[in-house]
N, C-alpha and C positions, 0 to 999 in steps of 0.2 A: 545234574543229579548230585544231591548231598556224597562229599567226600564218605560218610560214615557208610549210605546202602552202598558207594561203587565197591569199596573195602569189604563188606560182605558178600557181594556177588563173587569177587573176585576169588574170596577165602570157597564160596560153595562152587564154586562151577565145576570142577575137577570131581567133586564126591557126587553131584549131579549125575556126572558125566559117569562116574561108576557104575551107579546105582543102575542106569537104562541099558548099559551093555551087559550088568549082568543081568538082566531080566530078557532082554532083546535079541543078544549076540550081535547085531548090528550094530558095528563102530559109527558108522558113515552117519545112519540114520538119526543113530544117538544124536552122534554131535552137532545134527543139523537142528534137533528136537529143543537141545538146551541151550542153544543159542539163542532160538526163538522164544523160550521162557525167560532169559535173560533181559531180553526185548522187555516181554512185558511187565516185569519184574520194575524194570529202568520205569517203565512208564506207572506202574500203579503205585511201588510202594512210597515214591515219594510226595503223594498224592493222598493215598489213602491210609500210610502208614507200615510199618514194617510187620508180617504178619508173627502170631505167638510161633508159630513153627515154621520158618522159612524156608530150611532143609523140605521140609513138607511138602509147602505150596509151590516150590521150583520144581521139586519131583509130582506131581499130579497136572502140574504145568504139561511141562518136558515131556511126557506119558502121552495126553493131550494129544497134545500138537504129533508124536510120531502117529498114535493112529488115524488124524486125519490125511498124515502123509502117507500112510498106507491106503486108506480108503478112496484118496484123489489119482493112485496110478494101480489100480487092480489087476495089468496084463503083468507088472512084476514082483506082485504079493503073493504068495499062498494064504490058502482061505486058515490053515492051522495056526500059521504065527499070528495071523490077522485075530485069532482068535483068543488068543494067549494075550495077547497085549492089551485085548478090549477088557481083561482082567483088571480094571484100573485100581490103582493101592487105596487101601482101607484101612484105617488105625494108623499107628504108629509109625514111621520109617525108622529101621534099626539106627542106632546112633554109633555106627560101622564109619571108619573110615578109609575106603577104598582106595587111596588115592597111590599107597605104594604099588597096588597090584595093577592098575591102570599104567604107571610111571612102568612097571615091568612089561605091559603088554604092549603097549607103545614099541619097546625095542623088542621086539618078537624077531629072530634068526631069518625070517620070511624076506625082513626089510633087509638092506645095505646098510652101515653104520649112520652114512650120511642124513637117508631117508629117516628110518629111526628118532635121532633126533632131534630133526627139524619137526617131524609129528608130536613128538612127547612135548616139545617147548610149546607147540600151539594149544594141545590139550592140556596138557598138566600145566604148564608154564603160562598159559592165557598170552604167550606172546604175541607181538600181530605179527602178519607175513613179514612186514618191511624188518623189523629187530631183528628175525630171524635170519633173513637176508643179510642184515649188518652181519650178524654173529659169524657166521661162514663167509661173508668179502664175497657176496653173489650178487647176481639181480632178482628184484623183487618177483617179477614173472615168471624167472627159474623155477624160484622158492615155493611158490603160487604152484604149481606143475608136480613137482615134487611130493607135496604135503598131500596133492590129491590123488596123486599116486600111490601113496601109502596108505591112506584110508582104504582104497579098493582092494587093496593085496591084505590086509589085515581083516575085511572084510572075509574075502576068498580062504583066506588060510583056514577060516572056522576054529580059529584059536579060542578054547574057553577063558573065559573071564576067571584066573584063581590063583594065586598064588605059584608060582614056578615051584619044581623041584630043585634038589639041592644042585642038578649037574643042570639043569637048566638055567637056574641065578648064575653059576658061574660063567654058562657061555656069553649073558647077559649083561653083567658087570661094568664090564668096562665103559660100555655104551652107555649104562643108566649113571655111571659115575662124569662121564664125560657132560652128559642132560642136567647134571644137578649145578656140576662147575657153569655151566653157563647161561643156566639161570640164575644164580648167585651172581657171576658179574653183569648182566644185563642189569639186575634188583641192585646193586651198587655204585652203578656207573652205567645210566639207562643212555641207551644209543640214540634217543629220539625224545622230545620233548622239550618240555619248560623245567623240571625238575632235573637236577645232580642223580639221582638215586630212585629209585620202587622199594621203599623199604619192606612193604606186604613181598615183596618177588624174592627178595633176600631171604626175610624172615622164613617165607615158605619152602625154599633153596635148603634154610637150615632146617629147619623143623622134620623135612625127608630125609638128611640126611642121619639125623640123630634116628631114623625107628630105620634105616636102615643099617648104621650101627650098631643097632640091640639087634638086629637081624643078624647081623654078622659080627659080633664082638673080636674076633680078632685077626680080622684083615687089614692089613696095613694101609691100605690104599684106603677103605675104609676111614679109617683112621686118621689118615692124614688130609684128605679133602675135607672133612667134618673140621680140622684143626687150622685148617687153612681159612676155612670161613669164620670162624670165631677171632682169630689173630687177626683177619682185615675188616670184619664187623667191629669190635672190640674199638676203632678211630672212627667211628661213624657218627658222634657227636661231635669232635674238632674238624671232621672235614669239610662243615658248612658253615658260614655265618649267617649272619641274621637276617640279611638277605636273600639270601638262597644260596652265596659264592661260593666258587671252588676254592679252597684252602689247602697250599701242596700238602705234602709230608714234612717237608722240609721247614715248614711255616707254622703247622699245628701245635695248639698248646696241649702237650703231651700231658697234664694231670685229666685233662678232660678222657683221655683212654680210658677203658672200661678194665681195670685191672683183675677183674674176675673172669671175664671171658680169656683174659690174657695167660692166665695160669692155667685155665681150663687148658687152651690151645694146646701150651707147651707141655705140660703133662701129656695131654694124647698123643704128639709128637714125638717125642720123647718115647712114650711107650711103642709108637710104631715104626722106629726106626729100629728093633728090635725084633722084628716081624720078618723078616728074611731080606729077599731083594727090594732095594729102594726105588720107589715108581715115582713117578713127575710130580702129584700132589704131595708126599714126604717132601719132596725138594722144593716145591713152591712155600710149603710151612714152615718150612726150615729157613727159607728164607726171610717169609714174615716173621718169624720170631726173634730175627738179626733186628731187624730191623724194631719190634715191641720192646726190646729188651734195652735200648737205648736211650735213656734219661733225656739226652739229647741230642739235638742231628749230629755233631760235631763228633760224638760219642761214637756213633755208626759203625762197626767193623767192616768195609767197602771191602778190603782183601778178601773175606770168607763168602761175603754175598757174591764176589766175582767168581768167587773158585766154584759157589753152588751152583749159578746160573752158567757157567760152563756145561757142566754136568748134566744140567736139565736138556743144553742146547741140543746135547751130542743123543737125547736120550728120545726129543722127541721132534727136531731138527724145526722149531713154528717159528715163523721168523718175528712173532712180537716178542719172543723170549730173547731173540737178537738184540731188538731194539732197545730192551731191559740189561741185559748184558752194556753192551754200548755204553750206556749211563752208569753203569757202576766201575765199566775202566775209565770212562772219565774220572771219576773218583777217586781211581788209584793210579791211573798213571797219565793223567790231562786231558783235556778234550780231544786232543788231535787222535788221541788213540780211539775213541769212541766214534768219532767222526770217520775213521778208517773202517770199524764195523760196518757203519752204516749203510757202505759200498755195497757190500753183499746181502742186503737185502732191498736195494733200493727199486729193484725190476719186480720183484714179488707183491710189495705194500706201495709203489706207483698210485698217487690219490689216496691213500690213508692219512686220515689228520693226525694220527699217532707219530707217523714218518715225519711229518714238517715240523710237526711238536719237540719232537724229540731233538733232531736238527737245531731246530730252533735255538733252545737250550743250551746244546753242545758249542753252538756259536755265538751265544753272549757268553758264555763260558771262553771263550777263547779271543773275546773283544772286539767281536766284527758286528758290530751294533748294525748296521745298516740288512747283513745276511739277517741277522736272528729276525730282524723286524718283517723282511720279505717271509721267512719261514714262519712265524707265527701270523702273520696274517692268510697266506696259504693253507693253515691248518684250518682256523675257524671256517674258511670258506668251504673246507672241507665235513666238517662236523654237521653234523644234524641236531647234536643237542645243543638246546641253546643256551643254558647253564654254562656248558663247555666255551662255546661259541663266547659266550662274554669274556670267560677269564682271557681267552686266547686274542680278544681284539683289547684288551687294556692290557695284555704284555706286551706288544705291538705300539701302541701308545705309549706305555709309559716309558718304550725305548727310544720312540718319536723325541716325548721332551726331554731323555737324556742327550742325545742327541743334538737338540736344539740349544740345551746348555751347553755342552762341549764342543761347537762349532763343528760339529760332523753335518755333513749333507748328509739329508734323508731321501731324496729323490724324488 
């Protein structure tokens, strides 16, 4: 399928997916409805062309296919919706974009946080089961279990399709805040594939995030997760070469930074640390902006990133914020000290390629070429993306042939 239709399916599926629950109330059905549009979508438009209204022809699609699913099992239809739905659209489909109020019904108080946003990333986020499995450190089948369990219950709760009230956005929050951060990082650093990045998954990561900022202009958390996404989009031209490679931080040619997104960030940050109490996304922005504001790596303020990522640690106890910490007291007080981190979370992230990565690091940092080479090879066998998977077996490599220059045994 042409990169340009998959890019638009992608961009429509979500407002598809709107458009049928609100007309239906049926989540489940819906989303078995547009799937199946998508299908055929994949199979005609690059065949026959992209049609003038594609929003359109996915919704009349999508429509479709749910009344023949209605008409194929009639001991669990009523004859009334069966009737309402045979209503198929005519004219126009409003040019509404539903997608916040789906991203809100998805985390409906019915579900567990968990559940929640493992549904929103699959609907809104078009993730597959296995990403979303990455994203939570589960198994796939869990995940699979899960997701279908929330369709039923969201189903059952007969929750309308509309907009939250103001005390219901707030019970909601956090959860739709947590759904957007990681869909932004899955859109930046995809857990599976050939590609580094989903820049459609980021862009749309931010794009929600910005109308739920006009939604909510002055909540900090708000604010700060919007600021957080623009400070690490903002290095998303240097983080790749022309290959497709990964390019650390540490390596990137910092003119290539998007300096507009960079002031954007920090101004919002800046404004939201003014907001009351500081939440983990202020602290994660706050930390990206140490790190933007630095001409060059050498430039780094490692003391303040240490003292932030302290702060985060104690605030939301995950232990990737450990492994992040770890790396910035290497910075300020040697690898040994990051390496002593690492202790305490190494029974938690057990088989995370992030943990031998990081490892890794710490120990060509501290001259044990031989360990870093075990731990970066350890890592990539751990990784899924294969992006990842490269850089991580040619740092492996290319400590092979230091190694073989310095007369170190390699094993």
């Amino acid at each position: 399928m042409p990169p340009r239709v998959e890019d638009l399916l992608r961009d429509l599926a979500p407002q598809v997916l709107g458009v049928l629950i609100r007309r239906s109330g049926d989540f489940y059905a819906a989303e078995d409805a547009v799937q199946e549009a998508l299908l055929a979508a994949a199979v005609h438009w690059p065949r026959d062309g992209v049609p003038a209204k594609p929003l359109g022809w996915l919704v009349h699609t999508a429509v479709r296919r749910m009344i023949d699913q209605r008409r194929s099992d009639q001991s669990r239809r009523d004859r009334e919706s069966l009737a309402l739905l045979q209503e198929a659209p005519t004219g126009e489909i409003p040019a509404k974009d539903d997608t916040l109020i789906l991203l809100f019904m998805c985390c409906h108080p019915a579900l567990t946080p968990a559940s929640a946003i493992a549904l929103t990333l699959r609907a809104v986020g078009g993730l597959t089961t296995a990403q979303i499995a990455n994203a939570f450190l589960a198994g796939e089948a869990t995940m699979a279990q899960r997701i279908s369990r929330a369709k039923h219950i969201i189903k059952a709760s007969g929750v309308r399709f509309r907009m939250p009230t103001r005390n219901e956005l707030a019970a909601r929050l956090r959860t739709v805040l947590h759904v957007l951060y990681l869909m932004f990082n899955e859109g930046y650093a995809s857990s599976t594939g050939h590609e580094l990045n989903r820049t459609d998954l980021a862009d749309e990561a931010i794009r929600l995030t910005r109308m739920l900022q006009r939604l909510l202009p002055d909540d900090g958390e708000v604010m700060g997760l919007l600021a957080l996404m623009l400070l690490i989009d903002a290095r998303r031209r240097a983080r790749i070469n022309a290959r497709g490679d990964l390019i650390t931080l540490a390596e990137q040619d910092r003119t290539q930074w998007d300096q507009a997104l960079i002031a954007e960030g920090v101004a919002l940050i800046n404004r939201a640390i003014g907001k009351g109490a500081v939440g983990e996304y202020q602290l994660q922005a706050a930390i990206s902006a140490v790190h933007d504001r630095a001409a060059r790596p050498e430039r780094t303020d490692w003391p303040q990133i240490l003292g932030l990522y302290g702060l985060l640690e104690q605030l939301t106890g995950n232990p990737i914020v450990t492994l992040n910490r770890a790396v910035a007291a290497a910075m300020v007080d040697g690898p040994a000290a990051g390496l002593t981190l690492l202790a305490e979370v190494e029974d938690r992230l057990r088989g995370h390629h992030r943990l031998d990565a990081v490892r890794a690091h710490l120990l060509e940092m501290a001259g044990d070429t031989r360990g870093a080479m075990a731990h970066y090879r350890a890592a990539a066998g751990h990784t899924t993306n294969l992006a990842e998977q490269r850089y991580l077996t040619t740092q492996a490599a290319r400590l092979k042939m230091q190694a073989a220059r310095d007369g170190v045994a390699s094993g």
